[in-house]
C-alpha positions in Angstrom: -11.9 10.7 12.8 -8.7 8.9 11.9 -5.4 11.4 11.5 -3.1 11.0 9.0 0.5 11.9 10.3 3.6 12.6 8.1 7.1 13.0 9.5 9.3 15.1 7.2 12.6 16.0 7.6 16.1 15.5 5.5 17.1 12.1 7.4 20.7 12.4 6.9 21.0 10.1 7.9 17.5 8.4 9.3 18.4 7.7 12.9 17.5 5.6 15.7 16.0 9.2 17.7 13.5 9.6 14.5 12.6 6.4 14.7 11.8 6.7 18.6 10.1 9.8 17.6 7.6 8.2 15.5 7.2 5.0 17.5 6.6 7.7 20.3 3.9 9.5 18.1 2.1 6.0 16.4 1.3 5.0 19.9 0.6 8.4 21.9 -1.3 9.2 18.1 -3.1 5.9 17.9 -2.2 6.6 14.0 0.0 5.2 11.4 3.3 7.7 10.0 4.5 8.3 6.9 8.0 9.4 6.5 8.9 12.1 3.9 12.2 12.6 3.3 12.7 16.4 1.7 14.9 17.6 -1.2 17.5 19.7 -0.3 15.8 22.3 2.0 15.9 25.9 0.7 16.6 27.1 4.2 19.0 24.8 5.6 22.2 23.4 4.2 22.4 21.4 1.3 22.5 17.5 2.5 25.2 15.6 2.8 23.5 12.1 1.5 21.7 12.6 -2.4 18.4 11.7 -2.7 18.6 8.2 -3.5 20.9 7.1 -0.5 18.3 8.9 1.9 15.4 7.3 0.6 17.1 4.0 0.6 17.7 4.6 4.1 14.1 5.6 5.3 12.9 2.4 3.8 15.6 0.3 5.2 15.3 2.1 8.7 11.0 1.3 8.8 10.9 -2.3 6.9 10.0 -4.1 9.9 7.7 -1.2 11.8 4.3 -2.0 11.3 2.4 0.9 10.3 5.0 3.2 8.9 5.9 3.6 5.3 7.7 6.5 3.0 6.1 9.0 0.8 8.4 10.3 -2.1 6.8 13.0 -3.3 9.5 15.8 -2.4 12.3 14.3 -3.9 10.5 13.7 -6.9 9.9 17.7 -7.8 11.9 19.0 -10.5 11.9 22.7 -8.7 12.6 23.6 -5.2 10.6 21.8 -2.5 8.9 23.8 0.1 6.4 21.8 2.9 3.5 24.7 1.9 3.5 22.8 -1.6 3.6 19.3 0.2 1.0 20.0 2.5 -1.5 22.0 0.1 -1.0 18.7 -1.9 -1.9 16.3 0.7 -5.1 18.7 1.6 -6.0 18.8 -1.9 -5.5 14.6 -1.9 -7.6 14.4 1.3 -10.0 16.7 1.3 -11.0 19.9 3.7 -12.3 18.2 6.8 -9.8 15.4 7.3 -6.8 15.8 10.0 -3.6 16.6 8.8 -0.6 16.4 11.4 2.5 16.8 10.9 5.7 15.4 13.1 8.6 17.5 13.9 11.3 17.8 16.2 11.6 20.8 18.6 14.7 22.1 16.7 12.5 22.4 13.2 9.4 23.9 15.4 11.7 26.9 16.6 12.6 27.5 12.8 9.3 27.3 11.3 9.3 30.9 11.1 12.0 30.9 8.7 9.6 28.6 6.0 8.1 29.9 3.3 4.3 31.2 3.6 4.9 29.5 7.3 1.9 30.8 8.6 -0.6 29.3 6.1 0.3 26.1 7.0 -1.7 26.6 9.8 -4.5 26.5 7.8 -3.5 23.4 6.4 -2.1 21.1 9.2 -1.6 20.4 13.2 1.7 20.6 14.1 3.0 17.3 17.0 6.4 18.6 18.1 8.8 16.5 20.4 10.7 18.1 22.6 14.6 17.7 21.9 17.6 18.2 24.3 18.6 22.2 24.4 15.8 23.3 23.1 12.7 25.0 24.3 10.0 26.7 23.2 11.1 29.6 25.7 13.3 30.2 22.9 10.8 31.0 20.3 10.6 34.0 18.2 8.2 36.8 19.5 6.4 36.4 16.0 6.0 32.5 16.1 5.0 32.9 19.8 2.3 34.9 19.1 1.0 33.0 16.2 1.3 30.4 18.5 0.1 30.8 22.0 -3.5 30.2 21.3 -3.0 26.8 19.6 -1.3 24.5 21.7 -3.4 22.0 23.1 -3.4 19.4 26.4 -4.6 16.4 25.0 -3.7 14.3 21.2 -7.3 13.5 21.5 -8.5 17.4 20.3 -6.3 17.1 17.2 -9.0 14.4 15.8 -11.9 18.0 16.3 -10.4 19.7 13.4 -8.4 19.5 10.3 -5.6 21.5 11.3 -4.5 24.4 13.0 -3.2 23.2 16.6 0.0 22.3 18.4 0.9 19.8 20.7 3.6 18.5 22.5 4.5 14.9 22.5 5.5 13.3 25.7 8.7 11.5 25.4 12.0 10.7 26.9 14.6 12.9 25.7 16.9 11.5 22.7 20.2 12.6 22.4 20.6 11.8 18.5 21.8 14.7 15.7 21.6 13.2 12.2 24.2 16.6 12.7 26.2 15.1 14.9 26.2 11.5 13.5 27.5 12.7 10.3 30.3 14.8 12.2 31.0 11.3 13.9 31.0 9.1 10.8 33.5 12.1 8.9 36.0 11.6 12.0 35.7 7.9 12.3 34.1 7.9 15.9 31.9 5.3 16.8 28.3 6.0 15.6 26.8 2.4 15.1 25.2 2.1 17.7 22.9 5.5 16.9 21.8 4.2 13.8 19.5 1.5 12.9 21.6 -1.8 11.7 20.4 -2.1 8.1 21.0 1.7 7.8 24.6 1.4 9.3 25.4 -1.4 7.2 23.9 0.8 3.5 26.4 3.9 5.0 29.3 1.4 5.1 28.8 -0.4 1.7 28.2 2.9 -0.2 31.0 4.8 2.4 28.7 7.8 2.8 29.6 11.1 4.9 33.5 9.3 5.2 32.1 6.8 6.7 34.4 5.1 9.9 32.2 2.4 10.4 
């Protein structure tokens, strides 16, 4: 059974990490990804980039990768968008018995606590998580580690045996790319360029977003 993976996240700005990320998961995944770029996230900080400049820039960033394309669904909610609404969505769109996965970065993983009705989406999706540097599932919460522990599984392969409700890590190299830091670099006029894809770099300089120094 084929999986249907979607990589959310703020992408601001999309990166050359997320796109190693996703390369990373289309091949270890044997699966296409679909990018979808969230509204302002209730739990994190408000984004730096609006809407339409971070859209612009997911489609810029995947033009020429082969098997990856962007959903705008989240930005396109007049009310507050939670990944619980996104998901029950995509079940609803794809029926009970197909498999769901979503694509995250360590960082998000050791948060998902902090989501709304986090613990239903297990119900609704597998969760692919790449490790990132500093971070480590040693530093879970107890809760998420106990709704955790008995999920995690060795091989992608067991993801296609259910519609959702397992973890697994994908192996990769370590990346050392923040959209975090990148923005910190751009507002200081350090050199970032070489982080970011080249038509994404290029869109930051001609609409000078985050103070751009490039």
């Amino acid at each position: 059974m084929s999986l249907n993976v979607y990589f959310g996240g703020t992408f601001d700005p999309i990166h050359s990490g997320h796109l190693a990320l996703a390369m990373a998961a289309q091949k270890t995944l044997q699966s296409d990804i679909v990018f979808i770029p969230s509204a302002d996230p209730p739990h994190r900080p408000p984004t730096s980039a609006n809407a339409q400049h971070r859209i612009k820039m997911v489609e810029l960033a995947i033009a020429n990768h082969p098997g990856f394309t962007c959903d705008e669904r989240e930005l396109l909610r007049a009310d507050k968008s939670y990944s619980i609404d996104t998901l029950t969505e995509l079940r609803a769109e794809l029926n009970e018995t197909v498999p769901i996965v979503w694509l995250m970065g360590m960082d998000s993983f050791l948060g998902l606590d902090t989501w709304r009705n986090w613990q239903d989406l297990f119900s609704l999706c597998h969760f692919v998580i790449a490790q990132r540097p500093g971070q480590d599932m040693a530093n879970m919460s107890a809760e998420l580690k106990q709704a955790t522990h008995l999920r995690w599984v060795k091989s992608a392969q067991s993801l296609n045996d259910s519609p959702a409700g397992n973890l697994f890590l994908l192996p990769m190299a370590l990346r050392e790319e923040s959209a975090t830091g990148i923005r910190m670099d751009l507002q200081n006029h350090l050199p970032a360029v070489e982080l970011l894809p080249k038509p994404v770099a290029e869109y930051i300089q001609s609409h000078k977003l985050y103070a751009s120094g490039l």
